[in-house]
N, CA, C and O of each residue as an XYZ file, in Angstrom:
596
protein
N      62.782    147.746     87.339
C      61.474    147.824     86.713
C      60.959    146.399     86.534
O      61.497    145.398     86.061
N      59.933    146.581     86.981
C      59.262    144.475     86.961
C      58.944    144.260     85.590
O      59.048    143.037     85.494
N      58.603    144.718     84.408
C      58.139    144.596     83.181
C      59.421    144.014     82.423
O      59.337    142.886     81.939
N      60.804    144.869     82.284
C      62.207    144.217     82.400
C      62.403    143.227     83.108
O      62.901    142.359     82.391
N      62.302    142.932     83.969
C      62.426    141.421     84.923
C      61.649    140.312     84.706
O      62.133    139.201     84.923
N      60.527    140.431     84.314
C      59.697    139.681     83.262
C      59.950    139.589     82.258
O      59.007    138.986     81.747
N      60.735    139.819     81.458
C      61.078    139.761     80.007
C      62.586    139.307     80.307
O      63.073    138.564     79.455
N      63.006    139.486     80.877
C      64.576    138.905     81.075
C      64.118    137.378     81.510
O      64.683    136.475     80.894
N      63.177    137.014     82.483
C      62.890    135.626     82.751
C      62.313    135.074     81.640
O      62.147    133.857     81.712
N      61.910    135.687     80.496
C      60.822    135.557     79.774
C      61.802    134.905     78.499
O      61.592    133.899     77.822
N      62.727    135.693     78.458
C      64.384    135.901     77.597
C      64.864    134.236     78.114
O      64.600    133.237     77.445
N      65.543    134.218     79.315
C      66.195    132.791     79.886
C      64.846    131.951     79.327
O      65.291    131.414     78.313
N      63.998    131.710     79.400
C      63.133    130.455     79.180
C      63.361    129.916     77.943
O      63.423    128.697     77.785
N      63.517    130.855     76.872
C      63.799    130.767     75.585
C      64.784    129.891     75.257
O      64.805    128.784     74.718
N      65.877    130.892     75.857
C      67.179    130.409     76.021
C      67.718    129.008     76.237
O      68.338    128.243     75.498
N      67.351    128.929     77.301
C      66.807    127.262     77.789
C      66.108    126.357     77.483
O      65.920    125.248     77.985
N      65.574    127.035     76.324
C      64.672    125.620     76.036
C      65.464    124.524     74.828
O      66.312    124.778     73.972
N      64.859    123.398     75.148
C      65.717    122.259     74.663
C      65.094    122.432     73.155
O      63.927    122.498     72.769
N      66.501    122.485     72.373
C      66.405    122.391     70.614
C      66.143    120.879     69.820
O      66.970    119.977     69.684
N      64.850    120.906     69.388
C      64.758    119.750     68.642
C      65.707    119.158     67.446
O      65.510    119.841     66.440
N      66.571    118.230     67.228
C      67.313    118.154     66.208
C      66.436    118.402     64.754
O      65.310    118.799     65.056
N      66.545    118.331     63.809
C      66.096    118.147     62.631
C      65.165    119.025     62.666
O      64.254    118.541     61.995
N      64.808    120.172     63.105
C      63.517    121.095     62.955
C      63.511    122.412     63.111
O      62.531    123.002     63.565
N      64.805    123.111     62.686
C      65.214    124.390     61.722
C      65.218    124.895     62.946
O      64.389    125.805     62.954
N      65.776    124.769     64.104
C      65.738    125.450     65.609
C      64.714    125.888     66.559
O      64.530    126.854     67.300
N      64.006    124.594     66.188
C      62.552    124.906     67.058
C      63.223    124.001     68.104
O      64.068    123.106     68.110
N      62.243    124.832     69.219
C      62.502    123.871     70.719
C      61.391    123.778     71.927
O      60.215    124.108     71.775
N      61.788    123.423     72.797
C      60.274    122.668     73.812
C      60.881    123.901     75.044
O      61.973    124.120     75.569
N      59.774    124.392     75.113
C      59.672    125.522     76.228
C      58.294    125.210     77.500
O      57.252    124.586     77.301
N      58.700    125.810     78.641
C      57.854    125.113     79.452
C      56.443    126.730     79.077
O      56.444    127.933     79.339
N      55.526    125.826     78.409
C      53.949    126.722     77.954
C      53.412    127.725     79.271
O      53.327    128.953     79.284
N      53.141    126.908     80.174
C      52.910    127.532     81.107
C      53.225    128.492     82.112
O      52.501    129.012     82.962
N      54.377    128.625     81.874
C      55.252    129.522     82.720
C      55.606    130.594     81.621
O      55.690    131.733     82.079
N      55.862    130.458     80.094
C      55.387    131.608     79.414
C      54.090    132.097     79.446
O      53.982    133.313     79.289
N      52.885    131.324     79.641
C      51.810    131.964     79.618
C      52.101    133.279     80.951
O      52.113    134.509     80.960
N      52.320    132.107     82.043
C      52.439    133.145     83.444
C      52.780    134.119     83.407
O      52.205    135.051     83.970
N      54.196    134.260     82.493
C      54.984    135.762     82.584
C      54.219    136.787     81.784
O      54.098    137.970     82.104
N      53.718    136.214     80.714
C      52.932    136.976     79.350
C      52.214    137.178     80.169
O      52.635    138.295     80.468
N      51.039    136.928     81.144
C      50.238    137.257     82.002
C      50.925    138.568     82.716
O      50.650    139.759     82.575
N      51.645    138.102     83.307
C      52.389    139.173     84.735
C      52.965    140.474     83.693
O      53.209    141.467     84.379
N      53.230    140.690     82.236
C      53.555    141.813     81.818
C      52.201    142.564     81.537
O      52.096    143.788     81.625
N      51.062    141.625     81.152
C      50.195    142.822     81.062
C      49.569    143.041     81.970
O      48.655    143.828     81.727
N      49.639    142.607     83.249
C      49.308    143.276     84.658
C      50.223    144.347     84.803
O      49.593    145.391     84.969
N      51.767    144.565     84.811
C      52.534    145.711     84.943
C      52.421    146.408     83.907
O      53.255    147.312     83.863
N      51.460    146.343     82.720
C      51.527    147.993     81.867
C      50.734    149.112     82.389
O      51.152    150.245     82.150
N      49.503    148.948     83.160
C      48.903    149.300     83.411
C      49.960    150.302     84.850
O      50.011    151.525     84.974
N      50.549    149.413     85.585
C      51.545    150.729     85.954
C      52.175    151.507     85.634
O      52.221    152.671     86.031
N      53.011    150.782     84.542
C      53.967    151.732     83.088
C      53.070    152.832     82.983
O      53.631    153.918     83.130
N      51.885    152.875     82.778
C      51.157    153.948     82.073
C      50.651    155.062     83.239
O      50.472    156.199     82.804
N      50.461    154.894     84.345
C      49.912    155.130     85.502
C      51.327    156.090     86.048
O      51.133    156.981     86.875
N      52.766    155.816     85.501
C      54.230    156.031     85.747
C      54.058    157.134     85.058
O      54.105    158.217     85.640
N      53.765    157.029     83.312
C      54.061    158.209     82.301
C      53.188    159.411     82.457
O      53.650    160.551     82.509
N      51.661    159.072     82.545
C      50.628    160.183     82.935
C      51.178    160.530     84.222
O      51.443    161.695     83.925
N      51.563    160.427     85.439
C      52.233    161.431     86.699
C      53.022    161.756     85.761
O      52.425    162.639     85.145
N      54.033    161.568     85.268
C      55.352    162.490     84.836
C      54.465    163.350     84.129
O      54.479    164.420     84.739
N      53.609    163.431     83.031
C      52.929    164.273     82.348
C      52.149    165.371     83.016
O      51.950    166.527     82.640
N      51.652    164.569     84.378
C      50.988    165.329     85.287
C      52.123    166.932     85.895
O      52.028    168.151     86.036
N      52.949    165.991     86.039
C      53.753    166.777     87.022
C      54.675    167.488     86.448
O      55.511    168.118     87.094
N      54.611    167.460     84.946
C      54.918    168.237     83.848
C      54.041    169.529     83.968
O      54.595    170.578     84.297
N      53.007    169.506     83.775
C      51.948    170.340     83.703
C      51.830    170.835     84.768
O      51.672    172.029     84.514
N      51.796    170.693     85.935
C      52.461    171.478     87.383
C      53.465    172.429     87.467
O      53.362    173.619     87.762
N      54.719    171.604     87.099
C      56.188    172.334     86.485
C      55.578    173.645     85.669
O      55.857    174.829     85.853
N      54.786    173.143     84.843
C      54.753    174.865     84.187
C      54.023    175.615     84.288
O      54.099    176.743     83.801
N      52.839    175.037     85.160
C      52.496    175.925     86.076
C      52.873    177.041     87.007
O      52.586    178.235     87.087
N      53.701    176.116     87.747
C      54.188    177.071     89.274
C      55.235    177.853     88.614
O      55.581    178.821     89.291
N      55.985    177.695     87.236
C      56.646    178.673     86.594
C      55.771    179.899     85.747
O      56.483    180.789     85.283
N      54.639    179.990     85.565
C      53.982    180.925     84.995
C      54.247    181.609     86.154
O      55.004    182.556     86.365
N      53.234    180.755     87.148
C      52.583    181.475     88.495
C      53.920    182.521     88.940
O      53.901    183.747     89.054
N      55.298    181.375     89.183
C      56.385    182.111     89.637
C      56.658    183.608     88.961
O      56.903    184.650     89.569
N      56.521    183.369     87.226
C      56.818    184.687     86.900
C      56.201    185.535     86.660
O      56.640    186.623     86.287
N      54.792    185.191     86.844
C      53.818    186.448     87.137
C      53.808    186.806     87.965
O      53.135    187.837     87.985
N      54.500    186.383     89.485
C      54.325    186.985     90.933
C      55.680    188.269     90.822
O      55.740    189.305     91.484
N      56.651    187.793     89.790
C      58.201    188.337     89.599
C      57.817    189.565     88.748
O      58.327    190.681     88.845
N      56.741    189.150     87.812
C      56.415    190.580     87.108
C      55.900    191.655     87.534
O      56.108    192.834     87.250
N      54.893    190.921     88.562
C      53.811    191.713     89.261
C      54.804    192.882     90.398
O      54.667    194.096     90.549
N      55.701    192.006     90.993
C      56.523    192.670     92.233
C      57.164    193.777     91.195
O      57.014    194.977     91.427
N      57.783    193.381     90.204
C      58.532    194.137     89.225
C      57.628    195.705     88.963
O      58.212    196.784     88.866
N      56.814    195.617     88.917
C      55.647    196.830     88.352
C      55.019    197.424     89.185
O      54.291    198.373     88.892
N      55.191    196.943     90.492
C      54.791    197.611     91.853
C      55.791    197.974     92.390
O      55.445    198.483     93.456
N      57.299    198.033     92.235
C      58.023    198.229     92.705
C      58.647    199.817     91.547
O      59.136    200.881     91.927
N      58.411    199.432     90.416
C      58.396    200.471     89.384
C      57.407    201.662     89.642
O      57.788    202.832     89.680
N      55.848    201.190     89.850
C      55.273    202.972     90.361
C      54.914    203.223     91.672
O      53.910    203.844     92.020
N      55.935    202.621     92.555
C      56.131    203.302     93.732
C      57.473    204.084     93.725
O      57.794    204.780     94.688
N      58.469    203.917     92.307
C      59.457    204.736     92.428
C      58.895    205.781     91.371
O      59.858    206.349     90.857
N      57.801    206.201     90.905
C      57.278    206.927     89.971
C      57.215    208.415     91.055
O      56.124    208.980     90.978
N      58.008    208.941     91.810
C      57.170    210.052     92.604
C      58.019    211.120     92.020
O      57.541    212.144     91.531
N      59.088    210.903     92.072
C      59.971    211.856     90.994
C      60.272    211.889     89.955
O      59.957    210.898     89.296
N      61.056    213.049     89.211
C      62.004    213.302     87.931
C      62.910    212.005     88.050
O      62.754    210.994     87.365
N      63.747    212.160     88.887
C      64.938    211.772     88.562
C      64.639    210.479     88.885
O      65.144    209.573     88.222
N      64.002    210.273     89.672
C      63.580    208.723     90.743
C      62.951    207.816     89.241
O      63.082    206.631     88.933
N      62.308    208.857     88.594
C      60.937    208.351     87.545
C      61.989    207.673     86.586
O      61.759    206.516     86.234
N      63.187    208.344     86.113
C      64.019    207.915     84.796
C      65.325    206.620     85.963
O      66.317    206.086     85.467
N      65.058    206.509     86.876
C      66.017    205.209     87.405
C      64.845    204.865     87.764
O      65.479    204.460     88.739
N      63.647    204.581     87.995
C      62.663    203.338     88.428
C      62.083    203.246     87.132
O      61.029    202.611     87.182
N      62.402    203.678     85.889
C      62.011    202.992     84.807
C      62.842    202.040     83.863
O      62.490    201.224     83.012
N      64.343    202.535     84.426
C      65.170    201.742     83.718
C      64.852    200.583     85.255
O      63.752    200.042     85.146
N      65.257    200.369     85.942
C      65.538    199.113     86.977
C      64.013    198.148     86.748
O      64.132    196.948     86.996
N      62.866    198.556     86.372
C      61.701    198.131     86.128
C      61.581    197.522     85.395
O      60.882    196.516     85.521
N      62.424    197.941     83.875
C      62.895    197.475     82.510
C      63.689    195.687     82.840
O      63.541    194.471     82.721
N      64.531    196.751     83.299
C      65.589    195.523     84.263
C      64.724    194.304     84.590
O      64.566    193.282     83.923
N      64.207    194.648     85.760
C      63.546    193.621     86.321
C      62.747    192.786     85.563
O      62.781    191.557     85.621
N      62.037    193.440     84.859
C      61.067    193.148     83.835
C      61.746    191.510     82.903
O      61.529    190.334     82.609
N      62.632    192.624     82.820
C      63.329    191.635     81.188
C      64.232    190.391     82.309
O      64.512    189.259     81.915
N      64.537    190.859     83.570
C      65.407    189.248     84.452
C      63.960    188.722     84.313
O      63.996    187.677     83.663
N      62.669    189.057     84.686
C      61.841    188.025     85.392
C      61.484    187.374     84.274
O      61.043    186.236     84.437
N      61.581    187.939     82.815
C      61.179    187.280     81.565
C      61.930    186.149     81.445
O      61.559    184.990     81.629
N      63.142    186.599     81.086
C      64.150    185.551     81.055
C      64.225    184.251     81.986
O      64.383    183.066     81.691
N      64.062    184.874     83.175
C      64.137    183.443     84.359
C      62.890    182.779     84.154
O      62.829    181.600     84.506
N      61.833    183.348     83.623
C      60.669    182.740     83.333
C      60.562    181.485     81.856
O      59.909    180.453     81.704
N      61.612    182.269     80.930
C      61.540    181.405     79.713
C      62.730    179.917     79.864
O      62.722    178.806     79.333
N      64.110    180.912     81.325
C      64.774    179.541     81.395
C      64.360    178.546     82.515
O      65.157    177.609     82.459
N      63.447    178.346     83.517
C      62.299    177.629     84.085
C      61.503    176.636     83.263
O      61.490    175.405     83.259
N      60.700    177.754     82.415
C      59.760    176.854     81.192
C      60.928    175.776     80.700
O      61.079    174.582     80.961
N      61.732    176.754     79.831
C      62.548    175.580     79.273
C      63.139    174.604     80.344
O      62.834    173.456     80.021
N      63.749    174.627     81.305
C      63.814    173.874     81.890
C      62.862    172.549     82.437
O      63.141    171.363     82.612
N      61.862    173.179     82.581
C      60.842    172.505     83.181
C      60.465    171.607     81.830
O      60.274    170.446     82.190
N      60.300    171.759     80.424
C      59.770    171.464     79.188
C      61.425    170.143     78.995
O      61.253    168.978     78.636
N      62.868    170.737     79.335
C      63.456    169.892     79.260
C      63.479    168.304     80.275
O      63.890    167.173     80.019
N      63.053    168.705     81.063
C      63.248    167.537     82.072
C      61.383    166.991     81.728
O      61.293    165.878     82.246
N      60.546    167.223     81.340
C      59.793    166.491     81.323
C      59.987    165.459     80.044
O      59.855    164.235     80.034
N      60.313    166.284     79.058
C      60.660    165.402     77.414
C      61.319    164.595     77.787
O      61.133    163.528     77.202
N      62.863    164.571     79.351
C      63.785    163.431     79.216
C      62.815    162.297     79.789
O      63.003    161.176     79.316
N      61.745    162.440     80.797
C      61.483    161.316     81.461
C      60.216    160.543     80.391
O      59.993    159.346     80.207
N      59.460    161.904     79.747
C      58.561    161.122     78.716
C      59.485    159.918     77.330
O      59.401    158.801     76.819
N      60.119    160.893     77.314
C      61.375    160.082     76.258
C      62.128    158.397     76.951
O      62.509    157.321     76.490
N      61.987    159.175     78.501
C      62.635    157.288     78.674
C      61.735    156.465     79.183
O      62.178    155.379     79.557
N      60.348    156.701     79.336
C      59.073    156.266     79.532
C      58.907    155.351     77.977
O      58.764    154.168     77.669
N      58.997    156.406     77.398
C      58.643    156.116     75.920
C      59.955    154.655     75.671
O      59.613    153.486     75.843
N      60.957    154.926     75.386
C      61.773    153.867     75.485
C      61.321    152.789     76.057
O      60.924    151.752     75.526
N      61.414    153.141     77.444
C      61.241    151.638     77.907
C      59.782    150.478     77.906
O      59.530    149.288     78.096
N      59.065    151.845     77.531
C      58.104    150.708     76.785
C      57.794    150.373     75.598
O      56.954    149.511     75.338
N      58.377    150.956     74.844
C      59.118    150.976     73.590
C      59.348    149.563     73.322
O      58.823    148.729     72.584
N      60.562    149.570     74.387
C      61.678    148.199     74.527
C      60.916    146.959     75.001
O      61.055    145.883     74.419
N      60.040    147.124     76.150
C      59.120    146.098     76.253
C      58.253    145.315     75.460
O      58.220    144.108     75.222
N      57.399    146.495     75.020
C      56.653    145.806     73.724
C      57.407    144.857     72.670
O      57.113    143.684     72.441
N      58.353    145.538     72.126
C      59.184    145.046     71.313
C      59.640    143.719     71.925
O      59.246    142.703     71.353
N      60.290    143.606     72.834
C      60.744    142.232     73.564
C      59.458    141.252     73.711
O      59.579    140.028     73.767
N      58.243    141.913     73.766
C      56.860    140.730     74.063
C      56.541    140.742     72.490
O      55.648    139.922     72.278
N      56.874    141.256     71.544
C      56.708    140.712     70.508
C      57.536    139.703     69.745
O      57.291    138.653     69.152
N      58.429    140.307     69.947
C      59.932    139.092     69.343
C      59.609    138.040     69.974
O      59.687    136.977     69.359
N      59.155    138.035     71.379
C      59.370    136.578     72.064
C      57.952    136.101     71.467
O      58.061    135.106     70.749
N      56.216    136.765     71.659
C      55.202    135.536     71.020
C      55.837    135.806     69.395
O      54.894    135.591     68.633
N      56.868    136.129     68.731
C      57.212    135.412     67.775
C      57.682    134.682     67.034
O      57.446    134.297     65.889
N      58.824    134.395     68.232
C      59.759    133.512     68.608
C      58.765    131.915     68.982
O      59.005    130.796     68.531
N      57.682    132.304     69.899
C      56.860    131.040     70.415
C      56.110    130.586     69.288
O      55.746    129.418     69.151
N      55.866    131.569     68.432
C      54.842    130.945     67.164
C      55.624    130.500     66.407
O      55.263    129.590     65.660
N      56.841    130.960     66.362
C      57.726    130.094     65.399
C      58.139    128.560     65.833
O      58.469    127.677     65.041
N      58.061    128.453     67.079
C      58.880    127.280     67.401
C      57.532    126.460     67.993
O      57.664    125.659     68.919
N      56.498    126.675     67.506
C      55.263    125.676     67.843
C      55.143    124.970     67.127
O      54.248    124.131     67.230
């Protein structure tokens, strides 16, 4: 991720910079090349964010094509139920297998959703983190720079 790679160079500069004696651990950092990087992270948020809305997008797809899926599963389910409606006996086994079907296509429908609802929370969740973690790192560091000015 370039936003991490910028902040890790961003991290070494710090690191490296020469400590003034007598001045509570302030030190001489090269200005310009923090400006640069501080520059180059807020050019890459704008991807960060461009990253989280697709996952959100494609969240909302996910539970889409799982409605869609289990309304096509219900639909087959209930057409397949009163075409076995022609008899007695046919009528009391194409209402239980209908039942059946009914209640699999529910189920595969609610473990889809959930599925689909789980894997989007993990990637929004490590979206969320890692810019989480970024921000946080571009703050510590301009506070780190205001301290040592």
């Amino acid at each position: 991720m370039r936003v991490e790679e910028i902040l890790e160079e961003l991290e070494n500069l710090v690191k490296e910079a020469w400590t003034l004696p007598l001045t509570g651990g302030k030190g001489v950092v090269n200005l310009a090349r923090v400006n640069e990087l501080i520059n180059e992270i807020r050019d890459e948020f704008p991807n960060e964010l461009r990253q989280a809305k697709a996952i959100i997008a494609d969240r909302s797809q996910i539970i889409r094509e799982a409605k869609d899926e289990s309304a096509t599963i219900i639909a087959s389910a209930e057409k397949k139920a009163k075409l076995m409606i022609d008899r007695d006996e046919i009528v009391k086994q194409a209402q239980k297998n209908a039942e059946e079907i009914i209640l699999e296509a529910k189920i595969k429908s609610k473990e889809i959703k959930h599925a689909a609802n789980e894997y989007v929370e993990n990637m929004i969740k490590r979206t969320d983190e890692t810019l989480t973690d970024a921000v946080s790192e571009l703050r510590r560091t301009r506070q780190n720079l205001k301290n040592n000015s």
